[in-house]
C-alpha positions in Angstrom: 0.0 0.0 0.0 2.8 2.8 0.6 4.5 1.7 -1.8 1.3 2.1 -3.8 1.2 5.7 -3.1 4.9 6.6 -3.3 4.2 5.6 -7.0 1.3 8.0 -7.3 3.3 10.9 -5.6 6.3 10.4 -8.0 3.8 10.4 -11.2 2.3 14.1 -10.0 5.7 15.4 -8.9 6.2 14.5 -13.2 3.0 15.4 -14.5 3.4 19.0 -12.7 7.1 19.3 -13.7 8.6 23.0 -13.5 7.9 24.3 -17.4 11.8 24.7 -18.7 12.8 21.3 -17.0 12.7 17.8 -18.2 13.5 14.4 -16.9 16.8 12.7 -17.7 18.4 9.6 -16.9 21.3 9.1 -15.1 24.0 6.5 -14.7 22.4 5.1 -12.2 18.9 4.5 -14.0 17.2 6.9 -11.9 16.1 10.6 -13.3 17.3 14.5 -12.7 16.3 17.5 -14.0 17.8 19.0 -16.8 17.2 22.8 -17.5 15.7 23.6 -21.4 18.3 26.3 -21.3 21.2 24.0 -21.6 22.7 24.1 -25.0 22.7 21.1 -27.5 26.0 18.4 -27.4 29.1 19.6 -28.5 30.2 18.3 -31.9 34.2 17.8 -31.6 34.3 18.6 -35.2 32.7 21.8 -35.5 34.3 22.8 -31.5 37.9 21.8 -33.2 37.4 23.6 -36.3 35.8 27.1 -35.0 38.7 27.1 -32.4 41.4 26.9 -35.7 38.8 29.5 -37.4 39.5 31.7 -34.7 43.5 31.0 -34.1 43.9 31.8 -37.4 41.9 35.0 -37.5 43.8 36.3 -34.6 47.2 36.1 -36.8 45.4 38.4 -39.0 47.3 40.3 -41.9 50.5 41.4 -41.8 51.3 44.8 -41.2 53.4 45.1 -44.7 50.0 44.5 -46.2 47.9 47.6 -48.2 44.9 45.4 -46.5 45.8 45.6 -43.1 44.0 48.4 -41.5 44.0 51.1 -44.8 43.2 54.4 -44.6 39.7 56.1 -45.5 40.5 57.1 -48.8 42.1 53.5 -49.1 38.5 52.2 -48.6 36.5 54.8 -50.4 39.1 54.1 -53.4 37.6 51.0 -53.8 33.9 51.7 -53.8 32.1 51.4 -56.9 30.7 55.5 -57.3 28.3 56.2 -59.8 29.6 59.7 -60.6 33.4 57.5 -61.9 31.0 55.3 -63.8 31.5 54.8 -67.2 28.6 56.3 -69.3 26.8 53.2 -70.1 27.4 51.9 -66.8 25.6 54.9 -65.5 22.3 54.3 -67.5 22.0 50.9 -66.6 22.4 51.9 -62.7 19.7 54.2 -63.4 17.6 51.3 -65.5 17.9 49.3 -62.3 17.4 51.8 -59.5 14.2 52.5 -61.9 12.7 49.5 -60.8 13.8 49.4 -57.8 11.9 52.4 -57.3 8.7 50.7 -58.7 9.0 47.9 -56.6 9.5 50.0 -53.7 6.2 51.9 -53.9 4.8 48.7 -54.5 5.7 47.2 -51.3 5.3 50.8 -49.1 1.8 50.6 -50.9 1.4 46.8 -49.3 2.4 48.1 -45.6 5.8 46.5 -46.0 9.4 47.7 -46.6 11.3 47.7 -49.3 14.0 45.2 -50.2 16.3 47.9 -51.4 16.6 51.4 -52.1 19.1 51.5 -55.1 21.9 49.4 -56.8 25.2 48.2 -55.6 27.1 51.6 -55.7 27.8 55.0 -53.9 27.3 58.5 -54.6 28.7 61.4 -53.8 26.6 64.0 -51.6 26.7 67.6 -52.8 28.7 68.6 -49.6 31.3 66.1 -50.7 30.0 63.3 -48.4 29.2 59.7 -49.4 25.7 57.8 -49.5 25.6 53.9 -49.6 23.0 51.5 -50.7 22.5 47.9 -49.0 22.5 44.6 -51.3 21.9 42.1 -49.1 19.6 43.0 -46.3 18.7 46.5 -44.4 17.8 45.5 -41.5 19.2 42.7 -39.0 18.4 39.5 -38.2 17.8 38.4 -35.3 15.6 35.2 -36.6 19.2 33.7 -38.1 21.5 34.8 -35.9 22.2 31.8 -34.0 24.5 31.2 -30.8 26.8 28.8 -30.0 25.8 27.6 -26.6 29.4 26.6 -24.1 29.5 27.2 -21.0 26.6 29.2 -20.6 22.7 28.9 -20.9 20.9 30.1 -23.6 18.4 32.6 -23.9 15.0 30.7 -24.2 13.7 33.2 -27.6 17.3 33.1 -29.6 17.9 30.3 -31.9 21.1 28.1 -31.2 23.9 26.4 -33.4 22.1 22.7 -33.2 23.7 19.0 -33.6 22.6 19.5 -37.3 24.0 22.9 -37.7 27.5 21.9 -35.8 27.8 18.8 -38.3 27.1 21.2 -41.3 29.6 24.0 -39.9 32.1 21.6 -39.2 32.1 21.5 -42.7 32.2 24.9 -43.8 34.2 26.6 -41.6 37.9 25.2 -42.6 37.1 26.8 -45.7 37.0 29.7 -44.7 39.9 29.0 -42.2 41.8 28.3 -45.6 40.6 31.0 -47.4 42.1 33.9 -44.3 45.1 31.3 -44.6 45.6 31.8 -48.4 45.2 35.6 -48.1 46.9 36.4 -45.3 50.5 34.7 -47.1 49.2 37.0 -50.1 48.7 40.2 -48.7 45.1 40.8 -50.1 41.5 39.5 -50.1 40.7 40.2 -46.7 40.0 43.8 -45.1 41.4 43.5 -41.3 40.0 46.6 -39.4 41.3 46.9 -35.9 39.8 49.1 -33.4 38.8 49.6 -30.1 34.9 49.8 -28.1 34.5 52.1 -25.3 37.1 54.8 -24.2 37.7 54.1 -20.7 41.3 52.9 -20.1 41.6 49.6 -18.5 37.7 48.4 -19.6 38.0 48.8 -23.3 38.0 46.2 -25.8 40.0 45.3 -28.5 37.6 44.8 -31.6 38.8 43.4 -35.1 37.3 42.7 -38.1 37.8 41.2 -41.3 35.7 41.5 -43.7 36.5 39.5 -46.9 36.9 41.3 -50.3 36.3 44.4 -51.6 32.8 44.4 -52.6 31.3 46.1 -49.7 34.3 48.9 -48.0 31.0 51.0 -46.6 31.1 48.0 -44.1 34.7 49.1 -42.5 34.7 52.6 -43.6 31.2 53.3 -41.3 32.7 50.7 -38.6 35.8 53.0 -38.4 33.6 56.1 -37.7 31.5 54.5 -35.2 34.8 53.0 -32.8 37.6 54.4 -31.8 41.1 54.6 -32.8 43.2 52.1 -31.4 46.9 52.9 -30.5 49.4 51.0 -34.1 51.4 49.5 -31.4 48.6 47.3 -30.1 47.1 46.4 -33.8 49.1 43.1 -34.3 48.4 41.9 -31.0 45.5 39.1 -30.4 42.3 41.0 -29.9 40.0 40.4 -27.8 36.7 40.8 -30.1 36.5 39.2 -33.7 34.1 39.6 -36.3 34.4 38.1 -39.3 32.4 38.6 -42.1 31.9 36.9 -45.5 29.4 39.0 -48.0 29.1 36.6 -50.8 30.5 33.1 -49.1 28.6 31.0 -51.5 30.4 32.0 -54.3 33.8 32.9 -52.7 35.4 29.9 -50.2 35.5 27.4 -53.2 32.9 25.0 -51.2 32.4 21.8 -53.0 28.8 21.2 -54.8 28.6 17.9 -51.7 29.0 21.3 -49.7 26.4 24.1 -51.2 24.0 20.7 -51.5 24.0 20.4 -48.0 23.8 24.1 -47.4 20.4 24.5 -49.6 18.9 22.0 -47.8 19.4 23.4 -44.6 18.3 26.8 -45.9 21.7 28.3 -44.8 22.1 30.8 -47.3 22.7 33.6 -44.5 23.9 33.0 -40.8 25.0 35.0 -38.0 27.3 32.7 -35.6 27.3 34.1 -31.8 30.2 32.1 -30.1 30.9 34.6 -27.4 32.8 32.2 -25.3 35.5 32.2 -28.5 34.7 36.3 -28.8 33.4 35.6 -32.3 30.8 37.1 -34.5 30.6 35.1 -37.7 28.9 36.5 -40.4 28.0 35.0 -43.8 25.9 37.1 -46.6 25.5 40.4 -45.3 26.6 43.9 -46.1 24.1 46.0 -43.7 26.4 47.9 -41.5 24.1 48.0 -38.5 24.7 44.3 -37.9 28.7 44.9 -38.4 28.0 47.3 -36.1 26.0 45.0 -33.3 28.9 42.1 -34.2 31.5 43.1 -32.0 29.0 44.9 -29.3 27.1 42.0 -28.6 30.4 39.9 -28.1 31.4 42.8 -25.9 27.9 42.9 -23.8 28.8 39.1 -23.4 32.4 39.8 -21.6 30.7 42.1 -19.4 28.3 39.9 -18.3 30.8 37.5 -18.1 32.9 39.3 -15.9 30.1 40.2 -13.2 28.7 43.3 -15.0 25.5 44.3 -17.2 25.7 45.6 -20.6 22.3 47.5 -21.6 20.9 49.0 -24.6 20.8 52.9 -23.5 21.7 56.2 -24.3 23.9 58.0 -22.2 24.9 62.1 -21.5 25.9 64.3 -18.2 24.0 67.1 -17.6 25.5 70.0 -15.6 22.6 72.0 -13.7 21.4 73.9 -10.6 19.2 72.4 -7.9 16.7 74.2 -6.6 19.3 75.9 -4.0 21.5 77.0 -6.4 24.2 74.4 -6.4 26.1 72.7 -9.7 25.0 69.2 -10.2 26.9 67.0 -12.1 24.1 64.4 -13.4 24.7 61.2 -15.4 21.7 60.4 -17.7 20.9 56.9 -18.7 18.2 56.6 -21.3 17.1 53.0 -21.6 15.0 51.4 -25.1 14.5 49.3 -27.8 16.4 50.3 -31.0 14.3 52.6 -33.1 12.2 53.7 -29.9 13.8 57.6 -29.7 17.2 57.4 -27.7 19.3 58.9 -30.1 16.8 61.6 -30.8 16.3 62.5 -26.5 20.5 62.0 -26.4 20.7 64.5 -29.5 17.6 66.7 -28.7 17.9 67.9 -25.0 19.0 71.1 -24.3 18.3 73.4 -21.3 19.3 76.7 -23.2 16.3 77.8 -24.8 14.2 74.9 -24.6 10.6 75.0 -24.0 10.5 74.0 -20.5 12.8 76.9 -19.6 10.6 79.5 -21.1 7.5 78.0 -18.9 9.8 78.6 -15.8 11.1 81.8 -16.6 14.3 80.3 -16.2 17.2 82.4 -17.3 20.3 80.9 -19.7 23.3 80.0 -17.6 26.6 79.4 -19.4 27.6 76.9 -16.5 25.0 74.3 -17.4 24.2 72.0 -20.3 24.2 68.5 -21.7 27.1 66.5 -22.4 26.1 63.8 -25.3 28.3 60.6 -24.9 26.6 57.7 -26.3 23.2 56.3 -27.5 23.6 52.5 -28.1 25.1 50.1 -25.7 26.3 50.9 -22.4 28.9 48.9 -20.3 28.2 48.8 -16.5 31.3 47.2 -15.4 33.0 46.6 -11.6 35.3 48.0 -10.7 38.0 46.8 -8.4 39.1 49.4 -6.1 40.9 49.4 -2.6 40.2 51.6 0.3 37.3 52.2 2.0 32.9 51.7 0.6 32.9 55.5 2.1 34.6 58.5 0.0 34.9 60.1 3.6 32.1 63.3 2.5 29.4 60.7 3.5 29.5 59.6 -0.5 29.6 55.5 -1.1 32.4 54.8 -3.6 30.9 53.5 -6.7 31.6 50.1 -7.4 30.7 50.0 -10.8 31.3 51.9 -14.1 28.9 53.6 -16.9 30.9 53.4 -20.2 29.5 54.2 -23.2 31.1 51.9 -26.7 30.8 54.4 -29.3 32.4 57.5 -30.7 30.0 58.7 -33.0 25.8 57.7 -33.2 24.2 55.3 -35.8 21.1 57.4 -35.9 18.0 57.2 -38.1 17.5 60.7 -40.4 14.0 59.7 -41.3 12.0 63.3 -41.7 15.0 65.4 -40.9 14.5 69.0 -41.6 16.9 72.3 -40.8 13.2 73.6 -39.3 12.1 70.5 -37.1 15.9 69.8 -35.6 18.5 72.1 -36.6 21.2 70.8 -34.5 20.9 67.6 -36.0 20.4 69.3 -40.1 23.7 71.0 -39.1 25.9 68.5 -37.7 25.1 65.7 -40.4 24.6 67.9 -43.4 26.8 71.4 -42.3 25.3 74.9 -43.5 26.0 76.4 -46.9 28.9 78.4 -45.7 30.6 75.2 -44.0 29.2 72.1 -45.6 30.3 68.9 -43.9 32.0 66.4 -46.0 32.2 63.2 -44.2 28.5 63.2 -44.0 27.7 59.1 -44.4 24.7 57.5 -45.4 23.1 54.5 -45.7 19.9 53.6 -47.9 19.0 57.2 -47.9 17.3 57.9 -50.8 19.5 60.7 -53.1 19.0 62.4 -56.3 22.4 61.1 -58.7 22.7 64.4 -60.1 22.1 66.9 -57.4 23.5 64.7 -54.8 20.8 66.2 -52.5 19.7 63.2 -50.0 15.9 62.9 -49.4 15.3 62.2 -45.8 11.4 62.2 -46.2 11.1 59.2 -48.0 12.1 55.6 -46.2 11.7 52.9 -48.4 13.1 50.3 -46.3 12.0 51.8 -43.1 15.5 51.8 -42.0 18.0 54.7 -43.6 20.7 55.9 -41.0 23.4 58.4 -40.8 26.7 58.6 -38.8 26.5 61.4 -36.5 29.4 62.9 -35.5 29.6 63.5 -31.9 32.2 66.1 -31.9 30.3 67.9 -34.3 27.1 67.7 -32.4 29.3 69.3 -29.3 30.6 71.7 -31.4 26.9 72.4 -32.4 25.1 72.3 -28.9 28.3 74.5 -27.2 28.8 71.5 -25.1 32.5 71.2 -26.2 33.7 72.7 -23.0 31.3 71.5 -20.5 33.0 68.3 -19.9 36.1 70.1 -18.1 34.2 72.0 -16.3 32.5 68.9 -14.4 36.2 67.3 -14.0 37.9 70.7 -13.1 39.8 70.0 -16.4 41.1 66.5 -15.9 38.9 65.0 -18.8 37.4 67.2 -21.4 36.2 64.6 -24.0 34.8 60.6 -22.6 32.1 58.3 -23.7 32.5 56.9 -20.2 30.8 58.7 -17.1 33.7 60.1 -14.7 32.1 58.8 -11.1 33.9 61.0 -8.5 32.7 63.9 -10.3 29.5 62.8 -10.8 26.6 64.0 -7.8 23.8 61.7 -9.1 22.3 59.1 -12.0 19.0 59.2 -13.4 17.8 56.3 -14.8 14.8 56.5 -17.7 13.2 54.8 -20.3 11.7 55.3 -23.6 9.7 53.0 -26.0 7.7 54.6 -28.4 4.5 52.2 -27.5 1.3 54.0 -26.1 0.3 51.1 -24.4 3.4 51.3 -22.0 4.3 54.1 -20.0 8.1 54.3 -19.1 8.9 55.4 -15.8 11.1 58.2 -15.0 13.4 56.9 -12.0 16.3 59.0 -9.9 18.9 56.5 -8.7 21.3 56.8 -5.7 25.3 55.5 -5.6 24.0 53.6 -2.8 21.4 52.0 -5.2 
């Protein structure tokens, strides 16, 4: 009889199993739970052959080579611009970018986004500043972008590298092993970009990427703006971040026809490969620089986590104002969202000095207050190890964590931008007509070939972007010098908040949903 109902109680303790665990055996033919979140089995072939993928990346180029991290007008040398076009080469540019157009209103007319805005080439803006079109994809994807699971759990809504995808990558990735192998002897073939993701010395992260061929240099050339310049000396060493990336890998590694057989099958025509354990960001078929971009970040937000911190998706500024009393207040400003939801606009946008709110309070313009942009992606909070005592001795806790910022410049969306509606932003990306800005950068911005006007009203694949130049936008707001005065001169440019001059951080988010209102939250050191 009791052992009767011992075999009734173990049949509910199954039937009402936690969801996310399952039964296994064990050795000794009982059962244990396992979590969902563990990744599949490790294939030794595909482990053995991403680990001499990424050995080999690490050599990288040598420095001799023309490929190893070229200058600017290296890479815009070898972009294919309509204006050096051949005549006959421009009208059938034009031929295609016709249709393009047509089947672009056809699908804006359908509710859905374009495929493309206009053929594989650049043009020049009419401020001397370059626009660039996207062949093969605008927007990321999240829905391939798979990750190897090793040592961690995964995250229950991203796909994973499976048994079947391991034994198919075990296949393909010593060709492309070979293929760095082959070019790095020769000098060539492979674009090795090496740079470096956050400012803040000591908790930055050496970033490469290779990016194979010449077909795409808009992929490096906005990569370059968006990081930060990495000392020559520390170029050739191992880095700590790679991403390598493989535009048209069907036609370029040589694979056997056993090979692309197997990869049609599995409907691997494009793949992102996560294996952050290995600092790798594999990615094969694209040319749409905001997932270049989010290739090393990602692997970055990993190392923090890693390491005991959090890596967020935020915007971040300092704000230098006066309380109510009277009294300077230095004020970090973390702006938390969803990509597209508004933080680079609010990170761009706020100003005290004639704003709005200002007026209402009759409050007059003080030159010792403003807002410092630093960043409006991906921010780093990451410990800090420091000795001495929790208390700064002024009744202050010592902060125990950083806020770094990754990026120099923004990745921002110029959709509807107009000298009228935002003309801080009109006159840092485009200039004025007495200082035009030349480095202006583009991506699937719609632009008239012959004016080389852009059109930032129309947004056929819902996803055009600009790089924003920070230090123009400082220039812009008068912000340039604001930083010193917060650190009494001992740091006048960061991307990284500088704690023991910083009185307070307020925490807030944004998500451009109706149904959800955001709170607005002031958070203490303490805290």
């Amino acid at each position: 009889m009791r052992s009767g109902r011992r075999l009734v109680v173990s049949a509910c303790l199954v039937e009402n199993l936690t969801p996310g665990v399952q039964l296994v055996d064990t050795a000794q033919g009982g059962a244990k739970p396992k979590s969902l979140l563990e990744g599949p089995p490790i294939n030794p072939a595909f482990k053995a052959a991403l680990d001499e993928l990424v050995a080999t990346a690490k050599g990288g180029q040598h420095e001799s080579s023309s490929w190893f991290n070229p200058s600017d007008s290296w890479l815009v040398g070898h972009m294919r611009l309509f204006h050096e076009l051949s005549e006959s080469d421009r009208a059938q540019v034009l031929t295609e970018a016709k249709q393009l157009e047509g089947s672009a209103a056809e699908a804006n007319a359908e509710g859905r986004a374009a495929e493309r805005v206009w053929p594989h080439v650049g043009i020049r803006l009419n401020n001397g500043g370059l626009a660039s079109f996207s062949q093969l994809g605008v927007v990321r994807r999240p829905d391939i972008t798979k990750h190897f699971i090793d040592g961690f759990q995964k995250n229950r809504h991203s796909p994973v590298v499976d048994e079947d995808d391991q034994e198919l990558l075990a296949e393909i990735l010593p060709y492309i092993t070979e293929y760095m192998r082959q070019h790095f002897v020769t000098g060539d073939g492979i674009v090795q970009t090496d740079r470096q993701i956050g400012d803040a010395p000591g908790r930055s992260f050496h970033a490469r990427q290779l990016l194979f061929g010449a077909a795409y240099p808009q992929a490096a050339y906005m990569w370059r703006q968006l990081t930060f310049e990495l000392p020559a000396i520390e170029r050739r060493e191992p880095p700590h971040i790679l991403e390598v990336s493989v535009p048209h890998w069907l036609e370029d590694l040589g694979l056997t026809e056993a090979v692309r057989a197997r990869i049609a099958k599995a409907g691997m025509d494009k793949l992102v490969l996560k294996a952050p354990t290995r600092g790798l960001s594999l990615h094969l078929g694209f040319d749409y620089v905001g997932e270049h971009k989010m290739g090393p970040l990602s692997i970055a937000m990993f190392k923090v986590k890693e390491a005991g911190g959090l890596a967020i998706q935020a915007a971040l500024s300092m704000a230098r104002t006066r309380d109510l009393s009277g009294t300077i207040k230095n004020t970090a400003v973390v702006t938390v969202g969803p990509s597209l939801h508004g933080k680079s606009t609010l990170t761009i946008m706020i100003e005290l000095a004639g704003s709005e709110l200002a007026g209402r309070l009759k409050l007059e313009t003080d030159p010792e207050e403003g807002v410092f942009p630093m960043n409006d992606d991906i921010v780093m909070l990451q410990r800090l190890n420091r000795d001495g005592p929790a208390d700064s001795g002024n009744g202050q806790p010592v902060p125990t964590y950083s806020i770094d910022g990754t990026e120099d410049n923004f990745y921002a969306v110029p959709f509807g931008l107009t000298r009228k509606d935002d003309p801080i932003t009109y006159d840092v990306v485009r200039g004025t007509e007495d200082a035009p800005n030349p480095q202006e950068t583009l991506e699937n911005v719609p632009v008239d070939p012959v004016s080389g006007r852009p059109d930032y009203s129309h947004n056929p694949v819902r996803n055009m972007r600009m790089i924003l130049s920070r230090s123009r936008l400082l220039e812009r707001k008068g912000a340039r010098g604001l930083l010193g005065k917060m650190t009494d001169g001992t740091i006048t440019d960061s991307v990284h908040v500088p704690l023991d001059h910083t009185d307070r951080v307020f925490w807030q988010a944004v998500m451009r949903q109706n149904t959800v209102i955001p709170p607005l939250r002031r958070v203490t050191l303490d805290q």
